[in-house]
DRENVOLO-215973 format. One line per 3 residues: number of its first residue (from 0); their letters; for each residue x, y, z of N, C-alpha, C. Coordinates in steps of 0.02 Angstrom, whole numbers, plus 50000, padded with zeros to 5 digits. Example, Ala and Ser with C-alpha at 12.3 -4.5 7.8 and 13.67 -1.06 7.14 Angstrom:
2
0> as> 50660 49716 50390 50615 49775 50390 50660 49835 50390 | 50642 49888 50354 50684 49947 50357 50645 50002 50394
//
This chain:
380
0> xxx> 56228 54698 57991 56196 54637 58016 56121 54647 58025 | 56094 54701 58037 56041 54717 58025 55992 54724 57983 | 56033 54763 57933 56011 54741 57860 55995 54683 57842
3> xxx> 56046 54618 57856 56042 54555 57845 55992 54515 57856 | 55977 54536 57929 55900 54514 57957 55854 54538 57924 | 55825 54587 57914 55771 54623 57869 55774 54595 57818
6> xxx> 55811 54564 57767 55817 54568 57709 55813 54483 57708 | 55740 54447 57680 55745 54384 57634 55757 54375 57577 | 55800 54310 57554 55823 54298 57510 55757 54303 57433
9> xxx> 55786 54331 57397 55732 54302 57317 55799 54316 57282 | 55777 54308 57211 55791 54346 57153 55771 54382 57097 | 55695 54370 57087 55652 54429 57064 55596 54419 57113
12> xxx> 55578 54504 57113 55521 54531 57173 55494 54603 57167 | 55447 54608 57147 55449 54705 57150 55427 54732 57210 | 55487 54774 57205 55506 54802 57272 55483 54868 57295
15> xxx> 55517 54921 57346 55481 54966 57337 55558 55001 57332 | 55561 55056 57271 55640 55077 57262 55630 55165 57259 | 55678 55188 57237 55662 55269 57232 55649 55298 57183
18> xxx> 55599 55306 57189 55569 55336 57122 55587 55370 57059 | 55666 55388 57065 55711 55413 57001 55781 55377 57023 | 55791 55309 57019 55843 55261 57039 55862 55303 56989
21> xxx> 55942 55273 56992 56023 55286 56937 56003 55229 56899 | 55980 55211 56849 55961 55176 56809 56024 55141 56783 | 56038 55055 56781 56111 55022 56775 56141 55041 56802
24> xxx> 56135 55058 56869 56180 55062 56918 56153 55015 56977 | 56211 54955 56964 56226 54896 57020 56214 54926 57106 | 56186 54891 57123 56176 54907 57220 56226 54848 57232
27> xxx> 56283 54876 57294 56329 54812 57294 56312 54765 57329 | 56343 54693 57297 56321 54630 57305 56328 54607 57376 | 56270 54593 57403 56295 54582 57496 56308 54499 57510
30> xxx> 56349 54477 57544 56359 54438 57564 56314 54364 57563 | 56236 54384 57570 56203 54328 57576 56158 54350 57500 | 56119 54306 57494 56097 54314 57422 56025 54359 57417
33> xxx> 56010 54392 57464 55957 54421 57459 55961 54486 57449 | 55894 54512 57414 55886 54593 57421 55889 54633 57482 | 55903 54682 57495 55885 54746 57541 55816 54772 57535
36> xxx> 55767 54708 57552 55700 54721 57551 55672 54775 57597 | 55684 54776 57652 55656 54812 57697 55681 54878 57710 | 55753 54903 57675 55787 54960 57667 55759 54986 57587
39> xxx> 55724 54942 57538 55720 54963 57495 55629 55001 57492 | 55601 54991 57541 55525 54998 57543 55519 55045 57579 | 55577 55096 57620 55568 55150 57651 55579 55201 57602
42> xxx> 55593 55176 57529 55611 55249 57499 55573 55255 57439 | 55487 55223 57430 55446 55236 57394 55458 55191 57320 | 55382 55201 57287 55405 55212 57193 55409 55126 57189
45> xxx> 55374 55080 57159 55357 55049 57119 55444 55016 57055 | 55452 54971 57077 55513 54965 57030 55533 54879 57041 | 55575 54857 57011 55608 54784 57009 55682 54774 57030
48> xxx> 55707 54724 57053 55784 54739 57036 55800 54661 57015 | 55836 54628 57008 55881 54582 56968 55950 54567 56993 | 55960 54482 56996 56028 54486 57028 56054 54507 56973
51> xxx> 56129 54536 56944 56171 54519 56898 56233 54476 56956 | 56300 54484 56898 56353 54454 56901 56392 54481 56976 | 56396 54546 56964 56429 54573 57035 56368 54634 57080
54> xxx> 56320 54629 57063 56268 54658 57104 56209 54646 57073 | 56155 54704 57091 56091 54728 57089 56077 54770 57040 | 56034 54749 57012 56002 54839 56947 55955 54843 56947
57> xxx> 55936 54898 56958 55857 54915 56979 55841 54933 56906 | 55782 54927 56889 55739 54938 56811 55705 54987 56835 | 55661 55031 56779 55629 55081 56795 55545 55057 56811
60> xxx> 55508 55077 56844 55449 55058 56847 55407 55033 56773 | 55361 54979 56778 55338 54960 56719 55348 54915 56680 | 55440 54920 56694 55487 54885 56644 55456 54785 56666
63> xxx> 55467 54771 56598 55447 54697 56573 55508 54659 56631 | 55579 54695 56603 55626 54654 56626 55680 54701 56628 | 55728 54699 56691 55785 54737 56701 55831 54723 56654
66> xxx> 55876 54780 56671 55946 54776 56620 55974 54729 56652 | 56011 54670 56615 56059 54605 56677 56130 54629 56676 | 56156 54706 56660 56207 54709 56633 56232 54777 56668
69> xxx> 56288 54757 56700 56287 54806 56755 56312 54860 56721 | 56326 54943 56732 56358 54980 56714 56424 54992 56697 | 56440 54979 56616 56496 54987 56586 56485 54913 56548
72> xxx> 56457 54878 56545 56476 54797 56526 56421 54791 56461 | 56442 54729 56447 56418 54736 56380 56350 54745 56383 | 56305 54784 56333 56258 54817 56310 56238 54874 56346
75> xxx> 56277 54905 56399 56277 54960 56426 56300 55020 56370 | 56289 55073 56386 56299 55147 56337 56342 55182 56372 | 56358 55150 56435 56400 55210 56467 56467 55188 56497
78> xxx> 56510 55210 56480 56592 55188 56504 56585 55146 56576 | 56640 55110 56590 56633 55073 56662 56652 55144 56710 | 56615 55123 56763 56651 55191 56810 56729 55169 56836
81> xxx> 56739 55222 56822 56828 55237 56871 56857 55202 56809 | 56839 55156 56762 56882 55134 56730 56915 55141 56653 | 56947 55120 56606 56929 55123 56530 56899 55095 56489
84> xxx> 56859 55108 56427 56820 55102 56365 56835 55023 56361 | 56793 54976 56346 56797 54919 56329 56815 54932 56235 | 56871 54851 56198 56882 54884 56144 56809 54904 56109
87> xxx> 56815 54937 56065 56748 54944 56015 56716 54961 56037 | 56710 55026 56097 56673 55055 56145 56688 55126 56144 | 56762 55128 56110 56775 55210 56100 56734 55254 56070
90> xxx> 56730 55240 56014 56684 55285 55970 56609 55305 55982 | 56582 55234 56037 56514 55273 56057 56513 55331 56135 | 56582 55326 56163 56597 55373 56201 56650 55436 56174
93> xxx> 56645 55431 56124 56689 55507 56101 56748 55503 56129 | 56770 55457 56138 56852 55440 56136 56886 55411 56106 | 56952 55423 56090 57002 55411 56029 57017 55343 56067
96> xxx> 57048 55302 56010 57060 55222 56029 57108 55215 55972 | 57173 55210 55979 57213 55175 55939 57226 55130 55904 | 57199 55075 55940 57172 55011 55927 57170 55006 55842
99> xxx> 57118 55047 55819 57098 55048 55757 57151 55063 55706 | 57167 55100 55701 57225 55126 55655 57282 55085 55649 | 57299 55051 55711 57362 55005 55716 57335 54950 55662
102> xxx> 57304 54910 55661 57254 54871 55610 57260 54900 55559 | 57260 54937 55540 57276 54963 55471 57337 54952 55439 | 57385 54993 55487 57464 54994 55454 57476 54957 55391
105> xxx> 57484 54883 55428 57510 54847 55344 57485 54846 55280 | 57400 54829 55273 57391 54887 55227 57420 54902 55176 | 57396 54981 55225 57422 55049 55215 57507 55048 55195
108> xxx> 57533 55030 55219 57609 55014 55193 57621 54996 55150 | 57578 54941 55108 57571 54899 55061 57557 54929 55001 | 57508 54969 55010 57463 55006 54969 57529 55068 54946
111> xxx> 57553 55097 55035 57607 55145 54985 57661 55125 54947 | 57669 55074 54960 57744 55028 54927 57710 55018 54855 | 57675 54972 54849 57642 54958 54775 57615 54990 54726
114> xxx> 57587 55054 54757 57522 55075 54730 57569 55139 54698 | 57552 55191 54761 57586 55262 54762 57642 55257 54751 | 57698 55206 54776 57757 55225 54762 57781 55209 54670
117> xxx> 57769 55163 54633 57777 55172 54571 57736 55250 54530 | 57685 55251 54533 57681 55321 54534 57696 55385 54541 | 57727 55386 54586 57760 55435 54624 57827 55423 54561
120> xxx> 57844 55374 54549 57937 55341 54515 57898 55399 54459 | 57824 55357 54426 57839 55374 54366 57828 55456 54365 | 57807 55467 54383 57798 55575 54407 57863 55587 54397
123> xxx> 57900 55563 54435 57973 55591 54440 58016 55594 54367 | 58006 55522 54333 58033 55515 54285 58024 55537 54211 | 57950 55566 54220 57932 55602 54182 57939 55671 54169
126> xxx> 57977 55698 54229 57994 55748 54222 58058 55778 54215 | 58108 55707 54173 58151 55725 54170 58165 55695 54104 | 58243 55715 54073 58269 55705 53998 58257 55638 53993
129> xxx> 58266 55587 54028 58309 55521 54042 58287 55487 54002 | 58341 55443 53968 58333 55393 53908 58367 55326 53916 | 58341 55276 53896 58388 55218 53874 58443 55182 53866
132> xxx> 58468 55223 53816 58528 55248 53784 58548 55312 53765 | 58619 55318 53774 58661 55347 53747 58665 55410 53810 | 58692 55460 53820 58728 55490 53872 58665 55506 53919
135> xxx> 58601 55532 53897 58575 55531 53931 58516 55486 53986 | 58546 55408 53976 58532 55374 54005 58566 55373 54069 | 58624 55414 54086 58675 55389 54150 58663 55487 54174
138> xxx> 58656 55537 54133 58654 55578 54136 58602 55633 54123 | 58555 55634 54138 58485 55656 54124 58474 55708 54178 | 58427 55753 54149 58401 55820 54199 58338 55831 54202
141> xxx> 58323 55864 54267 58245 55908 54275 58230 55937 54210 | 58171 55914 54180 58144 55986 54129 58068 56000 54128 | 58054 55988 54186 57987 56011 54199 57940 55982 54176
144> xxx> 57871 56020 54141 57821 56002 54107 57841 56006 54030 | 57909 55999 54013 57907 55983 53926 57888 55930 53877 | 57889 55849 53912 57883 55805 53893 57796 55817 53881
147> xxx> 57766 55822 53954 57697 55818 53927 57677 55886 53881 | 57708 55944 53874 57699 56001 53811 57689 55968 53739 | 57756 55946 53742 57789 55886 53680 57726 55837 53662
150> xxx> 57693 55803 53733 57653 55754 53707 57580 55765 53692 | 57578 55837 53719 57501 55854 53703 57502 55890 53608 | 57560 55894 53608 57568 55916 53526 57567 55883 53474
153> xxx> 57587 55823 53514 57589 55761 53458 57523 55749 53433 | 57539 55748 53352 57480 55708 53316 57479 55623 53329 | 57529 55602 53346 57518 55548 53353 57484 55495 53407
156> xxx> 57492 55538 53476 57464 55536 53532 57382 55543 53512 | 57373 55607 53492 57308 55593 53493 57245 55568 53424 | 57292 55543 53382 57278 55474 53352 57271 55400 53412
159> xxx> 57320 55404 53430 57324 55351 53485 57264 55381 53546 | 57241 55415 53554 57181 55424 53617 57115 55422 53579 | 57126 55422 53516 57074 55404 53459 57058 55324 53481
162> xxx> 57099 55307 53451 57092 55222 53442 57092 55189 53505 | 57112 55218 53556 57101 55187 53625 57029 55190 53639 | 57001 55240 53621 56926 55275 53623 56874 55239 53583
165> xxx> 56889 55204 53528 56857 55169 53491 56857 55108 53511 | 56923 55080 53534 56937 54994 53551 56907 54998 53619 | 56918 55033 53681 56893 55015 53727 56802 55000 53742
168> xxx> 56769 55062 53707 56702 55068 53714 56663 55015 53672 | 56677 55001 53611 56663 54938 53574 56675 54882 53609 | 56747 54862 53641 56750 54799 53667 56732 54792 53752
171> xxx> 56725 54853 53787 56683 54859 53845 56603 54835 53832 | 56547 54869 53774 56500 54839 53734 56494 54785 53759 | 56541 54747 53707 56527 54694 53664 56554 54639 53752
174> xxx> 56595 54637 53785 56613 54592 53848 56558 54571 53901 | 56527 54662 53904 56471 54646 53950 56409 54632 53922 | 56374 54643 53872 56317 54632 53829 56350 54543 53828
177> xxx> 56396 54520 53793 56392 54424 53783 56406 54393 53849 | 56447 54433 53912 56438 54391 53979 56358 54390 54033 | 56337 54452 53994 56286 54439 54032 56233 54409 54003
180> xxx> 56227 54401 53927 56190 54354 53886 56204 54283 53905 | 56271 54247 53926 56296 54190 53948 56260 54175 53992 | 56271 54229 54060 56243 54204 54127 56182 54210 54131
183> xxx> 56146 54249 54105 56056 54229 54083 56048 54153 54057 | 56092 54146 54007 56084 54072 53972 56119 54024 54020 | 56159 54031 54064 56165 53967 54112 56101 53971 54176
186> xxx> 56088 54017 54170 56045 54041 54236 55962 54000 54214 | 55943 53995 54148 55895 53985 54130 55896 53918 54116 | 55829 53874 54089 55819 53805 54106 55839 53756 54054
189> xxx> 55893 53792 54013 55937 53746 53980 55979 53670 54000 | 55969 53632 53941 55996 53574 53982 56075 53590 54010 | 56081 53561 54064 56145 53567 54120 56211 53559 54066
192> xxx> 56199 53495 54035 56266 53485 53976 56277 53529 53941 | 56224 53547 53902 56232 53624 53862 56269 53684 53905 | 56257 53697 53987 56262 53752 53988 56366 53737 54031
195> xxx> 56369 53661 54023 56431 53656 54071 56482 53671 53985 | 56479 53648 53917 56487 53659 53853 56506 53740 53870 | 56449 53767 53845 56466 53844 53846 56511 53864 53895
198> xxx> 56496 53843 53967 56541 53894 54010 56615 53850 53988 | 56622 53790 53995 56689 53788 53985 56737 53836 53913 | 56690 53825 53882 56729 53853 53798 56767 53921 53831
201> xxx> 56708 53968 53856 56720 54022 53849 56766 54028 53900 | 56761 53987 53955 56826 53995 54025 56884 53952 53988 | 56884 53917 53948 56950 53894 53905 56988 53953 53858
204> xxx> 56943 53989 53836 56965 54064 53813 57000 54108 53834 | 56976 54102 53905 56995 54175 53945 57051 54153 53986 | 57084 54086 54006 57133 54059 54036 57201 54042 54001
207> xxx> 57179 54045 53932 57227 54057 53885 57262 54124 53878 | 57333 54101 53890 57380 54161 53888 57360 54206 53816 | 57382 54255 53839 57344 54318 53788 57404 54313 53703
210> xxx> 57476 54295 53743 57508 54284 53669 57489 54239 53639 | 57470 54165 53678 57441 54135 53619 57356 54115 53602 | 57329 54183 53637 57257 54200 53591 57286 54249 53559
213> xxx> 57316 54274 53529 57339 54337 53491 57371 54299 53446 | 57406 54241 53425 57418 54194 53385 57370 54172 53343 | 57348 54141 53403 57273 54090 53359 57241 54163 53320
216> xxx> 57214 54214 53339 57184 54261 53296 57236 54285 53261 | 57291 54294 53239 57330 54306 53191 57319 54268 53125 | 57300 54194 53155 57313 54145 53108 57234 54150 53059
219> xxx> 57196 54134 53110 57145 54145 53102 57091 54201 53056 | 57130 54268 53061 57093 54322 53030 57164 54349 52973 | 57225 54331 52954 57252 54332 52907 57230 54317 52840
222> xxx> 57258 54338 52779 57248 54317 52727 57233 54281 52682 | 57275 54204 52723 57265 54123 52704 57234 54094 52787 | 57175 54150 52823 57166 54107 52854 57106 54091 52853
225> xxx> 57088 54060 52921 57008 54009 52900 56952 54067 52890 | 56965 54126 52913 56896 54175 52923 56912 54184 52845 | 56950 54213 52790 56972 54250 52748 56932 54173 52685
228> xxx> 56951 54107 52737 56911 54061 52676 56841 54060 52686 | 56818 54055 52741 56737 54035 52770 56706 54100 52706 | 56727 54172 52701 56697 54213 52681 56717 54240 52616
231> xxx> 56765 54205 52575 56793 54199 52507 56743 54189 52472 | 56674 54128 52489 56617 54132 52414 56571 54206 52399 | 56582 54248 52485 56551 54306 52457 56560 54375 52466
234> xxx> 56643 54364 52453 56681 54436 52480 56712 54431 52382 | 56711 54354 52358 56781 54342 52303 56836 54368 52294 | 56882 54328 52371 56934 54362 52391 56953 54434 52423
237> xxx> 57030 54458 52446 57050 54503 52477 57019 54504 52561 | 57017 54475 52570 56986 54469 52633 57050 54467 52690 | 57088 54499 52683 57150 54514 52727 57145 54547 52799
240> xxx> 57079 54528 52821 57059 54546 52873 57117 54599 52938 | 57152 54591 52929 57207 54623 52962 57227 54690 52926 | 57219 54700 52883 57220 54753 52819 57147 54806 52823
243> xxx> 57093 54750 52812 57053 54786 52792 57002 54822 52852 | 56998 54773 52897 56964 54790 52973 57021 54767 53035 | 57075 54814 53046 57121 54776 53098 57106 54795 53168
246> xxx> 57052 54847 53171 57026 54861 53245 56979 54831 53266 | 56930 54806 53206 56865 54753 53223 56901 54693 53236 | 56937 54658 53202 56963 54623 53225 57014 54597 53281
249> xxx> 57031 54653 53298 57085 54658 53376 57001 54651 53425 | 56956 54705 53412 56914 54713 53484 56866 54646 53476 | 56870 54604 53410 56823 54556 53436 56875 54477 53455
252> xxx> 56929 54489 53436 56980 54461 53491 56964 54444 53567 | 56976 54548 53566 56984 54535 53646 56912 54528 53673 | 56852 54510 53655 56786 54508 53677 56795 54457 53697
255> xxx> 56828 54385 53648 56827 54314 53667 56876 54291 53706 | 56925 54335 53722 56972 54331 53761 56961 54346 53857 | 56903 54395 53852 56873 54421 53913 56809 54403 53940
258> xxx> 56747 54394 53883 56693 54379 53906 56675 54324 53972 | 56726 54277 53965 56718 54243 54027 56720 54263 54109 | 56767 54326 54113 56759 54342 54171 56705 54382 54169
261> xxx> 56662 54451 54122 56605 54459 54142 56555 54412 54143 | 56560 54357 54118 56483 54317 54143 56508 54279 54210 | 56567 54271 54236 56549 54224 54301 56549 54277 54380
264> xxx> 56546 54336 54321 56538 54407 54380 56440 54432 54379 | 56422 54426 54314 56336 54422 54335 56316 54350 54355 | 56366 54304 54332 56333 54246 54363 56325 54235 54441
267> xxx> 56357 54282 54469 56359 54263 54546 56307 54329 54568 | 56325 54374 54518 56242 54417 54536 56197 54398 54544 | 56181 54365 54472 56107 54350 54479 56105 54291 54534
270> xxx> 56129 54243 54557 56144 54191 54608 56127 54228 54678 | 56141 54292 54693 56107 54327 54725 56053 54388 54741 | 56018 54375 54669 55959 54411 54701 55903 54365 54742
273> xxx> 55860 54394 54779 55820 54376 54820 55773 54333 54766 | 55739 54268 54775 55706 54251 54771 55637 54272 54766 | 55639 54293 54822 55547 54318 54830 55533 54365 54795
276> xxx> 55572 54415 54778 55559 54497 54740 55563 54461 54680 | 55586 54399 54648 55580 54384 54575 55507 54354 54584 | 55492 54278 54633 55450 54266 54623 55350 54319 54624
279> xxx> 55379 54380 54688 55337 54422 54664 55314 54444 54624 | 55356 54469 54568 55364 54498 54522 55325 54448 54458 | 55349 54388 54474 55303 54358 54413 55216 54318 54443
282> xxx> 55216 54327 54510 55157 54344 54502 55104 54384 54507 | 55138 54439 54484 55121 54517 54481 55098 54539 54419 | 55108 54454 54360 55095 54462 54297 55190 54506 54249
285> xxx> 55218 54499 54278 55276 54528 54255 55298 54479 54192 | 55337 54503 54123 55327 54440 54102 55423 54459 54089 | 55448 54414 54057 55520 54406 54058 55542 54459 54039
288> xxx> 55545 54506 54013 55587 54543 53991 55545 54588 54044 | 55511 54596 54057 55475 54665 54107 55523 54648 54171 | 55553 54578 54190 55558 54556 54261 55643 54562 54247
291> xxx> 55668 54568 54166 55727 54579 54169 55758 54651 54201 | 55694 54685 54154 55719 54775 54119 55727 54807 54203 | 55653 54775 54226 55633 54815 54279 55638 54788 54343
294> xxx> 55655 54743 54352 55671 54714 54424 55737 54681 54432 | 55773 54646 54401 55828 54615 54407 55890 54657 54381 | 55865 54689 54326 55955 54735 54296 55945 54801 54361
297> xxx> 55883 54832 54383 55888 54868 54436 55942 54856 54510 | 55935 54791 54521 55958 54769 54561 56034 54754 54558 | 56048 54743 54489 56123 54709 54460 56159 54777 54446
300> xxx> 56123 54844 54496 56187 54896 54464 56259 54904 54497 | 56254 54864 54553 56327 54867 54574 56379 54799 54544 | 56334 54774 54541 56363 54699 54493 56395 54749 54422
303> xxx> 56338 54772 54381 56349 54784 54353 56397 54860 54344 | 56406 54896 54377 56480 54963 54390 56533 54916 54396 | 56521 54867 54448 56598 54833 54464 56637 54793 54396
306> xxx> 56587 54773 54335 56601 54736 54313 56627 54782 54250 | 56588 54848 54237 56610 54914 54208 56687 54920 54201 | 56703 54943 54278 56761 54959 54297 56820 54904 54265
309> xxx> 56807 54861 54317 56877 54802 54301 56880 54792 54223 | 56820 54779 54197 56845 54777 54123 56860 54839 54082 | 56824 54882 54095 56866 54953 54058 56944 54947 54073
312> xxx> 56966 54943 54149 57044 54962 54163 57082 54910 54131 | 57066 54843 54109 57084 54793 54086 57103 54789 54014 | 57017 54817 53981 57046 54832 53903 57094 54901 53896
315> xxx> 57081 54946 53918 57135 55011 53945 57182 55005 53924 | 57214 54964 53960 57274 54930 53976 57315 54884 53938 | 57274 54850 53907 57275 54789 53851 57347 54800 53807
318> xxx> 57415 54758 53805 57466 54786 53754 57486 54706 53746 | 57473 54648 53767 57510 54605 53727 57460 54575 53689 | 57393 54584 53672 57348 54538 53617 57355 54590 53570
321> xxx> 57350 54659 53571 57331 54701 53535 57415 54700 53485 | 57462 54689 53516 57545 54698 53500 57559 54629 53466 | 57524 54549 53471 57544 54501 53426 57494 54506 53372
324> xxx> 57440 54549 53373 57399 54502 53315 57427 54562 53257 | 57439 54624 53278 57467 54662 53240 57525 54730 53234 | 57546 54717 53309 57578 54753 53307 57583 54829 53333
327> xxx> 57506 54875 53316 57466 54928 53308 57469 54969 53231 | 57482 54901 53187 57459 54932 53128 57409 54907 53087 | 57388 54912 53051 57455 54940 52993 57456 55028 53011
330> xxx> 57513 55048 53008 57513 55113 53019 57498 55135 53081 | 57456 55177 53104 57439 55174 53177 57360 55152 53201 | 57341 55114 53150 57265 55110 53155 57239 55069 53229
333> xxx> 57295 55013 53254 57262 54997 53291 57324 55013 53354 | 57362 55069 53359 57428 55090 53376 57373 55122 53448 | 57356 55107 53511 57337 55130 53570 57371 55174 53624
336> xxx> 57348 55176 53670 57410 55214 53727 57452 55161 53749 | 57446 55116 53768 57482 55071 53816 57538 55051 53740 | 57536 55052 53668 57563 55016 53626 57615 55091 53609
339> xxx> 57586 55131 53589 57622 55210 53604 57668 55217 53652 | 57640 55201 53683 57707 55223 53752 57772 55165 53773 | 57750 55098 53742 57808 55050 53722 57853 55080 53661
342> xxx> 57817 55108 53619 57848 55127 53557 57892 55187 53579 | 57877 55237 53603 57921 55297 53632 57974 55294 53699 | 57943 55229 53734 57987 55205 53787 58048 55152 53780
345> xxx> 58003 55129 53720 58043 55050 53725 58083 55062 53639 | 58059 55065 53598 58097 55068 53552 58124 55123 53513 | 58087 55191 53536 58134 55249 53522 58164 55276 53583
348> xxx> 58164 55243 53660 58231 55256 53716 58232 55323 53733 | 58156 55334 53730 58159 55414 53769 58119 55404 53805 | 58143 55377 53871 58113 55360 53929 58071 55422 53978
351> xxx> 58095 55468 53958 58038 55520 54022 57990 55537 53972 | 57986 55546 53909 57913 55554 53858 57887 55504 53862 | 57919 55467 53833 57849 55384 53858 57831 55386 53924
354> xxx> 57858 55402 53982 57842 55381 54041 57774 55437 54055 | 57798 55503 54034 57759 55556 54035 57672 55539 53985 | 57691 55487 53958 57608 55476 53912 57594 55405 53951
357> xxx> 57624 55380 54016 57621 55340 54058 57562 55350 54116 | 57593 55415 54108 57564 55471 54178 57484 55486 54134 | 57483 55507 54090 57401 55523 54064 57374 55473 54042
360> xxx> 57396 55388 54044 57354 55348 54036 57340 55316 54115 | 57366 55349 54168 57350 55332 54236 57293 55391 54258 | 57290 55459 54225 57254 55497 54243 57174 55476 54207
363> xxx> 57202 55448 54148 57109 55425 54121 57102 55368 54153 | 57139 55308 54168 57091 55287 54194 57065 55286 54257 | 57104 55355 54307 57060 55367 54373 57008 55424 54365
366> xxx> 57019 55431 54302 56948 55491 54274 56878 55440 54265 | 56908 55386 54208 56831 55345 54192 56829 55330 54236 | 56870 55289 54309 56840 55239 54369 56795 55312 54380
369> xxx> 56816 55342 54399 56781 55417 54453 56701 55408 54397 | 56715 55439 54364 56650 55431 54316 56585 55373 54324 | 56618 55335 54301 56602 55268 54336 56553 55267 54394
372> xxx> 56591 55260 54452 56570 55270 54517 56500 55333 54515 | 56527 55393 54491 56483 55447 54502 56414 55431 54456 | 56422 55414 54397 56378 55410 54355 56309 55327 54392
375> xxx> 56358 55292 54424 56292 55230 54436 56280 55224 54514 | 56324 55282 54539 56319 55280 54594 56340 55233 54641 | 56398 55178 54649 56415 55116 54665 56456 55144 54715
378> xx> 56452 55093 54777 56466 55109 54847 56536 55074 54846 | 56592 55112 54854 56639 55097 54865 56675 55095 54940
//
């Protein structure tokens, strides 16, 4: 009650406090609304204090403005006393919080169900006799690493890692070089009709089921078809395009079959680069291709890894355009991994060798992603 008397009401006042206060540490809240003015001027030192919510916080001398935030509460650094970590408070106090990890689970569950666990099937199954048909479909055994022995011997396999090697890097090329030629050309001051024309064609392309773009180019690059006539006044005939070029013709297939998703993947790039670093740039005297080479494709390298990736694993992968327009022949010319391993799985019914050239077309393509990543440096 004494205190009470001594002490008039304010709420900011500089006071006289102790010269090395507990800094965010609340003085408790007294009953009437005033400071402990006259208890606070017997103990020296230049300082402020501040109502907060459930007390007092003294600031350090100098200070503009006190902390309003009592010890432990939000924008404090230091745990509440006596009590526990607010959430999302663990980690800046070096304590474990569960919290986090539980958030994960499903996921993570998801990921092992979908991801790892077919993987894991096909490991297994590759390491064993198991077939299709005939006894050892119901009855099959462990035999270790023979299938992949078997498949690293094959000439035919690596004919087939040939032509995977040729089709992918050509039509990787050729997807990202015409999507990002697109999205320059919608990006630039072409009339609007022109550029709604182009994007539709090419997004009418790419939404089309792949058996029947693998049709239309059947029809198309055959013997009696329209490419084989357009170029009859100066080939004079044989133009059996399927015969004579059946891998140029599969990878420029699948260029028109894909290009649409790389351009509406730089199209949202370029949609976000900064403004000002372009407009700098051109009046810095930069002229178009200087403001392409050197300021904008700089910027488009994660645009551009991401767009790397998905389409490499995509053409990779590729078995029903490449399987109607020809099959993977004539012979094995345009015969790939993914078309190989239908052929040894599916129609010669030796299910742990195909599965086993299953397993090394999952190992390249977490070799190129890795590559990938390492080589452009893209933040995953």
């Amino acid at each position: 009650m004494v205190i009470q008397f001594l002490c008039p009401a304010l709420t900011w006042d500089t006071v006289k406090v102790p010269r090395k206060p507990v800094l965010g540490r609340p003085w408790p809240a007294p009953l009437w609304s005033g400071v402990p003015r006259a208890l606070a001027s017997r103990l020296g030192g230049e300082g402020r204090v501040a109502r907060t919510g459930n007390g007092w916080t003294i600031s350090p001398p100098n200070a503009t403005k006190p902390s309003s935030a009592p010890m432990g509460g939000p924008g404090s650094g230091d745990p509440p006393e006596g009590g526990r970590p607010r959430l999302g408070q663990a980690r800046r106090w070096g304590r474990f919080s569960w919290s986090n990890p539980l958030l994960l689970l499903p996921a993570t569950g998801l990921l092992l169900v979908f991801l790892f666990g077919p993987i894991v099937q096909a490991i297994r199954v590759a390491t064993t006799n198991e077939a299709l048909t005939g006894p050892q479909a119901v009855h099959f055994g462990f035999v270790g690493l023979t299938n992949f022995t078997q498949l690293f011997a094959d000439p035919d396999f690596h004919s087939a890692l040939m032509v995977s090697a040729e089709y992918v890097s050509g039509s990787v090329v050729g997807i990202t070089a015409m999507g990002l030629l697109l999205a320059y050309l919608m990006r630039s001051g072409v009339h609007p009709l022109l550029v709604r024309l182009i994007s539709g064609i090419v997004i009418v392309a790419w939404v089309v089921p792949e058996i029947v773009a693998g049709f239309i180019w059947l029809a198309f690059g055959g013997s009696n078809g329209t490419l084989a006539l357009i170029l009859q006044p100066m080939t004079g005939g044989g133009n059996d395009w399927l015969v004579r070029a059946p891998l140029v013709l599969v990878s420029v297939a699948t260029i028109w079959a894909t290009t649409a998703f790389s351009m509406l993947v730089f199209t949202a790039g370029l949609h976000g680069l900064p403004e000002e670093v372009l407009e700098a740039a051109t009046m810095d005297g930069a002229t178009l291709w200087q403001r392409i080479l050197r300021v904008e494709l700089p910027m488009l390298k994660s645009t551009l890894g991401t767009n790397l990736i998905l389409v490499t694993l995509s053409v990779l992968t590729d078995f029903t355009l490449i399987y109607t327009i020809t099959g993977g022949g004539p012979g094995t010319a345009t015969t790939t991994l993914p078309l190989y391993i239908f052929q040894q799985a599916i129609t010669i019914t030796v299910l742990g060798y195909g599965t086993a050239a299953a397993v090394v077309l999952i190992a390249v393509a977490a070799v190129v992603s890795v590559l990938y990543v390492t080589i452009l440096r893209i933040e995953v």
